[in-house]
N, C-alpha and C positions, 0 to 999 in steps of 0.2 A: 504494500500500500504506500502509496506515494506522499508527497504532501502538497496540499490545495486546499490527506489528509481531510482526511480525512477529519464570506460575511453573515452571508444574510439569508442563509439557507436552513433547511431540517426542520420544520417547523415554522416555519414561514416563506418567505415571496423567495425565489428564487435569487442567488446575491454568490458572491465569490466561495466557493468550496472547502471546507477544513481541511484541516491535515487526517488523513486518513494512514499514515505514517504506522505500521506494524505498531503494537506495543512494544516490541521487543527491537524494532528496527529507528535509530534515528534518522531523519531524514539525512541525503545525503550532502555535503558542502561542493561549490561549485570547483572547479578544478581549471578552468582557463590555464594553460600555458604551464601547467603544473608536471614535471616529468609524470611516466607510471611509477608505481613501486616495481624495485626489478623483481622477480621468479627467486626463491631461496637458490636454487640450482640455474643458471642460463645456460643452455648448451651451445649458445651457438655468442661471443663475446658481440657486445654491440646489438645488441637482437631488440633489447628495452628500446635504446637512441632512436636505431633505426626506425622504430616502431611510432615512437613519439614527434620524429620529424616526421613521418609518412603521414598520420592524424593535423597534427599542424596546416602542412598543407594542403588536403583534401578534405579532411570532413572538422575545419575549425568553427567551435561553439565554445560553452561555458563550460562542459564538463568534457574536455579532452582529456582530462586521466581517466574515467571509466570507458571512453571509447577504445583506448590506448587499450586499459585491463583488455578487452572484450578480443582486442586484436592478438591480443599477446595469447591467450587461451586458446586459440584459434588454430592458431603457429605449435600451440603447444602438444595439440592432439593429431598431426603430425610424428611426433618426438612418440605419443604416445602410441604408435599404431594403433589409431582407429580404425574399427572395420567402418567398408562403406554401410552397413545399416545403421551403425550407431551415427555416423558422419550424417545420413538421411534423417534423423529422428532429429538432430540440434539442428539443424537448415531449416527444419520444416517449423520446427518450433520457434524459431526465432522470427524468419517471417509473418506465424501468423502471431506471435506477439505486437509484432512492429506494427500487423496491420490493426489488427484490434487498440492499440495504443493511439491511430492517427487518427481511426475512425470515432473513437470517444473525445478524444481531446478540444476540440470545436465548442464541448459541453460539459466544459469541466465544472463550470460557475452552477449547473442543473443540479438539482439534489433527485436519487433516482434511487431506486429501490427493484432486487430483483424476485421474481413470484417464478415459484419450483411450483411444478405439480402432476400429475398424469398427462398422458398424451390421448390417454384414451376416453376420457370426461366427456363424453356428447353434452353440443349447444343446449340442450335443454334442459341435462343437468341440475339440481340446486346448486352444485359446487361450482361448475359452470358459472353461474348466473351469480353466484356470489362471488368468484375472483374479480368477473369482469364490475360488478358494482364496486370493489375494491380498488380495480386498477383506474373507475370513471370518476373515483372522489378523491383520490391523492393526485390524481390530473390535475383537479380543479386546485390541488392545494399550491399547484406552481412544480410539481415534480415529472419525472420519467418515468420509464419502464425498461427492465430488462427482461426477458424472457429467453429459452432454447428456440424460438421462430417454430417447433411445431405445433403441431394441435391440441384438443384437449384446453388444457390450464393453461399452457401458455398460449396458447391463440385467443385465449378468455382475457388474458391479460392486455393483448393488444386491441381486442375488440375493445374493451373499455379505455382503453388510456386516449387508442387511435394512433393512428400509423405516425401521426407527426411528433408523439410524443414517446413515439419506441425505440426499443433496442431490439434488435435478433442478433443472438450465438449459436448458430445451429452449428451441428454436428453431424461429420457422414458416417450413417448407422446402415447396416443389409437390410432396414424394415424401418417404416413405423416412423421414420423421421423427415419425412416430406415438409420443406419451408409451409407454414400457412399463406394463404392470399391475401393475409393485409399488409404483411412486412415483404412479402417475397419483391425483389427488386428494386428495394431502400435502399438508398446509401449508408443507412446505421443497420443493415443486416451484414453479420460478419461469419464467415464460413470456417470452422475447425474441423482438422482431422484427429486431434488429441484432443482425452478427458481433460490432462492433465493442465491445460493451456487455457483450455473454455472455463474450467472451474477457477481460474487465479483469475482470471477478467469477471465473474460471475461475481466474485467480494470484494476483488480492488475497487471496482468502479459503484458500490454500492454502500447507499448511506442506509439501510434498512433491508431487510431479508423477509419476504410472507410467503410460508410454505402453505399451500394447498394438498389435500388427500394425494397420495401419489403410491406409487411401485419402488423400485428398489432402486430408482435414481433418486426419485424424491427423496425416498431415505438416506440415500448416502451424501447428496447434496446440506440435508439438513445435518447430520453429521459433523458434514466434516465444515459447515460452519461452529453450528457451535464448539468445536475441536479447537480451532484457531482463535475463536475470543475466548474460550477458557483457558486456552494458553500463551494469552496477548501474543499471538503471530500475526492475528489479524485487528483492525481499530473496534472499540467496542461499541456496535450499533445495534439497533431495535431487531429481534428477530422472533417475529410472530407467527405463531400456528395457526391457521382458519378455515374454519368447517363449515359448512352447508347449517344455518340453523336448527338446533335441535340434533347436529351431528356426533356421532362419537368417534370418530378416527381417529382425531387430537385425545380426547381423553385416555381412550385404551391405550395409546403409546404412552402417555403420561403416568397411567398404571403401571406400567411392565417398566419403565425406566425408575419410576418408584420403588418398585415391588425388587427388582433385578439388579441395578444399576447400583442405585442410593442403598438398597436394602441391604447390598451385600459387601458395600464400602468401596464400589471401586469407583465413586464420585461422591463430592462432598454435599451437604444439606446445603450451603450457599451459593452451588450452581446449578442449581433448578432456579433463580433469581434471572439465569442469563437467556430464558424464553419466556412469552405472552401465550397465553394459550384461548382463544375467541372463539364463536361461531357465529360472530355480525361483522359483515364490511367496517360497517361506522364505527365499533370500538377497535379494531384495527389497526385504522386510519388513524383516530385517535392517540391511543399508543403510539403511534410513530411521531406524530406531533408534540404531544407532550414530553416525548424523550429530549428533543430540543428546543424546550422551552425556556432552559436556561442554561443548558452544557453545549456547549459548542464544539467543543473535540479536543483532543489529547493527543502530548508527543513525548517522550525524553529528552530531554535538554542535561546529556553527559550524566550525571549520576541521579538527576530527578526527574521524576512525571511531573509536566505540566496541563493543568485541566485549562482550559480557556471557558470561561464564560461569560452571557448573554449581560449579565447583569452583574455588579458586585453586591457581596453581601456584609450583612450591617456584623459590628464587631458580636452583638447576643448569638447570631446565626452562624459565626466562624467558630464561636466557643464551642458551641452544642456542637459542633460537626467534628471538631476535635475529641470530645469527649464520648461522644457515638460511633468511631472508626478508628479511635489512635490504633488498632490491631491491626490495621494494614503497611500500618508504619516501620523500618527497621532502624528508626532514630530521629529524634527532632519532633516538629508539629507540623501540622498544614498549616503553613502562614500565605497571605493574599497577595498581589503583585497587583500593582495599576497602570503594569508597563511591561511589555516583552521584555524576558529576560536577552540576554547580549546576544548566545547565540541562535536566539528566533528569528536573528536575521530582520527583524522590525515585521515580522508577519502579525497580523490582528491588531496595531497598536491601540484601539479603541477598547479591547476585550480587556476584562478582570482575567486574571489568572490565579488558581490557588497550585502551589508546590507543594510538593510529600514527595519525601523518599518513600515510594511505594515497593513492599517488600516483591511484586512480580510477579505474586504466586493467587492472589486473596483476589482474582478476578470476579471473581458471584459476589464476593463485599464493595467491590469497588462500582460495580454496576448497583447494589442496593445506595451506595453514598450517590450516585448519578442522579436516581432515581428519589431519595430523599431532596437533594437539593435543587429539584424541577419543580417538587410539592413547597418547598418551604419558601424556597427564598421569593 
């Protein structure tokens, strides 16, 4: 996750994009004119130089040392006899990064949200009819859509948002994954041949996750989200379950992760905190909006978390929040900033900021403190 990171977005009118920055990743410093770091081993003397005069000259931007890295890697799997499958698999995947990267970028300032679900949902469906009221009231709230482009949930998705407010990631599947007709030959429909490519575009590029009923993608999709914000790999955003009114899909997994999961210790009691569980569009909706009604997004700044938010809080409300979470802490307090710290680089200058050496680990407390300071402040 980058940083844009995950103004005036998440909860309101559309406006410049957080840092969506990994929890566990800082964003990266710009690198103009910067040599690379050489290889612990170079085999070939002069290999780094050459490499960084090559960059210089042809592809000069701001970060010429990670282009430099990227070329240096390149050179290196050479050295390393790669076969040509494994040589096919980093080509292909680079590419469709590159293109999924160009093809988002135009809307990085859009706050957007992506909807998992069955392929196999007929239009008439309640779940059906309930993703697509989902995807037709966060539309109106100033947001996107991403969706897989095939049918089912995600065609439900674009049927509601509408083709001008989508995304497609499709995927070539032997079956069952035919583009739908309202994104098929978008310019924001982006084609993958890896899981592995389309699922890293799926959460980089998303300020909020709502899973609908689904099969064994749904499920691994929802997964291996919550995976990544229970282990700050990825920024931690709203990630809602939603059912067809009166549904029990969402509950029964809720049971069995209860029953199985939690019961048997191999997840903590404060990360069931890190999903919503609905079976109405509008509370939803809702949930996602009030997630950013006053947290605006989070990065590390060298050995601290920094939280950005919408509004500063009064000195009664930094005490109570201290005394209600010091256990996320591995030393010191939350104390409050009125100004980016140094190396924010001046990102957000208007935002409050509260600091904590956050221990890294207490992600279901840290979403419960998220979630606290949206209702209080």
């Amino acid at each position: 996750m980058r940083s844009k990171t995950h103004g005036n977005l998440r909860g309101g009118p559309p406006g410049p994009a957080p840092d969506r920055t990994g929890a566990g990743t800082p964003a990266s410093p710009a690198g103009a004119g910067r040599p690379a770091t050489p290889a612990p081993s170079d085999p070939q003397p002069g290999l780094t130089q050459a490499i960084r005069e090559f960059v210089e000259k042809n592809a000069p931007c701001s970060n010429e040392d990670l282009i430099a890295q990227m070329v240096h890697t390149v050179c290196r799997l050479a050295e390393d006899d790669a076969s040509r499958g494994e040589l096919k698999i980093l080509t292909r995947a680079l590419k469709e990064l590159r293109n999924a990267f160009r093809t988002f970028r135009p809307y990085s300032d859009v706050p957007k949200v992506s909807i998992f679900g069955s392929a196999r949902t007929p239009e008439d469906h309640p779940q059906y009819l309930e993703a697509k009221k989902f995807a037709e009231l966060i539309q109106r709230k100033g947001w996107m859509v991403i969706t897989g482009a095939g049918d089912g949930i995600m065609r439900a998705g674009h049927h509601g948002a509408t083709r001008k407010s989508s995304f497609g990631v499709s995927i070539a599947l032997p079956f069952e994954q035919a583009t739908n007709t309202i994104i098929a030959g978008d310019e924001k429909l982006v084609h993958f041949k890896y899981f592995f490519t389309r699922k890293l575009i799926f959460v980089k590029e998303a300020n909020a996750i709502a899973l609908f009923p689904g099969g064994f993608g749904t499920q691994d999709e929802g997964f291996e989200a919550l995976t990544l914000v229970q282990t700050g790999k990825a920024a931690m955003v709203p990630i809602v379950l939603c059912d067809e009114p009166g549904g029990t899909y969402w509950q029964h997994w809720r049971t069995y992760v209860k029953a199985e999961l939690l019961g048997n210790g191999m997840i903590c009691p404060e990360d069931m905190n890190l999903f919503y569980l609905t079976d109405r569009a509008e509370q939803a909706v809702e949930h996602i909006q009030i997630f950013y009604r006053v947290y605006h997004s989070a990065r590390y700044v060298r050995k601290v978390m920094v939280l950005r938010l919408r509004k500063a809080l009064t000195e009664e409300l930094l005490e109570r929040v201290n005394a209600e979470f010091s256990d996320i802490l591995t030393q010191g307090r939350i104390e409050q900033r009125t100004r980016p710290l140094r190396d924010e680089r001046g990102a957000y200058p208007d935002l409050a900021r509260l600091v904590l050496h956050f221990d890294r680990k207490s992600l279901g407390r840290l979403r419960r403190m998220i979630d606290f300071l949206n209702t209080a402040a």
